[in-house]
N, C-alpha and C positions, 0 to 999 in steps of 0.2 A: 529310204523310206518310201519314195516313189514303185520302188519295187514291191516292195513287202505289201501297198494297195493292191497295186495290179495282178499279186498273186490273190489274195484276197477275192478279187471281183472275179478273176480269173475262176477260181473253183466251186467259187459260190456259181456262177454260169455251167460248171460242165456238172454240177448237184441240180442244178434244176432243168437241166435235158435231160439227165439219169430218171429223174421223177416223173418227168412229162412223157416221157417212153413206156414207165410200170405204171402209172397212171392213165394210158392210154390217154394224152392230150396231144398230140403229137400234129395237129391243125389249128394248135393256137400258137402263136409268135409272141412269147414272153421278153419284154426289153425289162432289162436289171438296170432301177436308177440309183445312181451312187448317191441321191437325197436319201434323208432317213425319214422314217414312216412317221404317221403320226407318234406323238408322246406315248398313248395309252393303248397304243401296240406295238408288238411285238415285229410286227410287218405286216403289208398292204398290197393290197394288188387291189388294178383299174382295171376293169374291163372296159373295151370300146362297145359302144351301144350296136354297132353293125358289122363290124368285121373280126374278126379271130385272131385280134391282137389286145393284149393287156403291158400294163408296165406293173412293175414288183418293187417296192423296196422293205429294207430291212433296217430296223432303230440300230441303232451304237451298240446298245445292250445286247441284240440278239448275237455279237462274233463271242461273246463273254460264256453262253450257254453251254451245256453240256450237249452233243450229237444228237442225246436222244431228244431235248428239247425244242434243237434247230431242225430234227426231221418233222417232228409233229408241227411246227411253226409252218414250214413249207408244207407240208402234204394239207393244214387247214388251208394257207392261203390257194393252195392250185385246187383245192374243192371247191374253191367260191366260182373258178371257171365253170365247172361242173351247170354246178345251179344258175348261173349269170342272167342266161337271158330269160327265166324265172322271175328272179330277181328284179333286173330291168320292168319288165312287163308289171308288175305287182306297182315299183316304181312310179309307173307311168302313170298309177290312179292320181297322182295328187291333184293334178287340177280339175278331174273327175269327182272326188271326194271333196273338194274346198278343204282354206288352210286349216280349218277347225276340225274338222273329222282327219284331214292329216296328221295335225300335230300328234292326237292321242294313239294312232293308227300305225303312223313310220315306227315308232321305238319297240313297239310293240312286233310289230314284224321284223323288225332287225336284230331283237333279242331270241325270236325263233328262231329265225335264221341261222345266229352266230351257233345256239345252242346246238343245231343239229349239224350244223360243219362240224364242231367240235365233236360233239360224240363220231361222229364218221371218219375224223381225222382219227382220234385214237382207237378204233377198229382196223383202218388202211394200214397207217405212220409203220407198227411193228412188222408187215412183211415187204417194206424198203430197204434197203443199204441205207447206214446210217454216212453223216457225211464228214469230211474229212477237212474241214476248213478252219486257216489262223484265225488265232484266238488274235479279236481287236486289231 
């Protein structure tokens, strides 16, 4: 069983150098945490606020998907790299804005956000190698 993990984290890791390389991200330092992402996704990635490191993980449900699912899951999470320090910076209004013009303000931008990774993921995702990793 031990093994069958290690294979597991093992190619899910040499799938997401493959990415970071046709994705031209190849100055970020991706750590794969063997935690699962939140509930109501699919997988997650953190960017550091200053350096060119993120961590990634991936739900239970995401080893269950089919390739083409698991490519589009990763090409949206390593998009979020793309945008990050975007992201961040937008971020950084809140205490700019006060809680009240945040509260209606974050979701709002987070649901643009999400929206335009995704459409840019299913533009990218189709000219990647799909990935090749045990199911669960």
């Amino acid at each position: 069983m031990a093994k069958a993990q290690a294979t597991k984290w093992t190619a899910l890791r040499a799938y997401v150098d493959e990415l970071q390389e046709f994705m031209n991200l190849l100055d970020w330092e991706i750590k794969i945490l063997e935690a699962a992402s939140d509930l109501d996704a699919w997988a997650d990635i953190d960017a550091h606020e200053q350096a060119p490191t993120a961590d990634l993980r991936v739900s239970h449900d995401f080893w269950l998907q089919d390739g083409e699912k698991q490519r589009l899951v990763l090409v949206h999470e390593l998009l979020h790299l793309v945008i990050a320090r975007y992201a961040q910076t937008t971020e950084s209004l809140e205490d700019t804005l006060g809680k009240l013009a945040w509260a209606s303000f974050q979701p709002q931008l987070e649901n643009t956000e999400e929206r335009a990774v995704e459409h840019l993921a299913r533009m990218i995702a189709p000219f990647a190698a799909l990935p090749v990793l045990p199911k669960a």
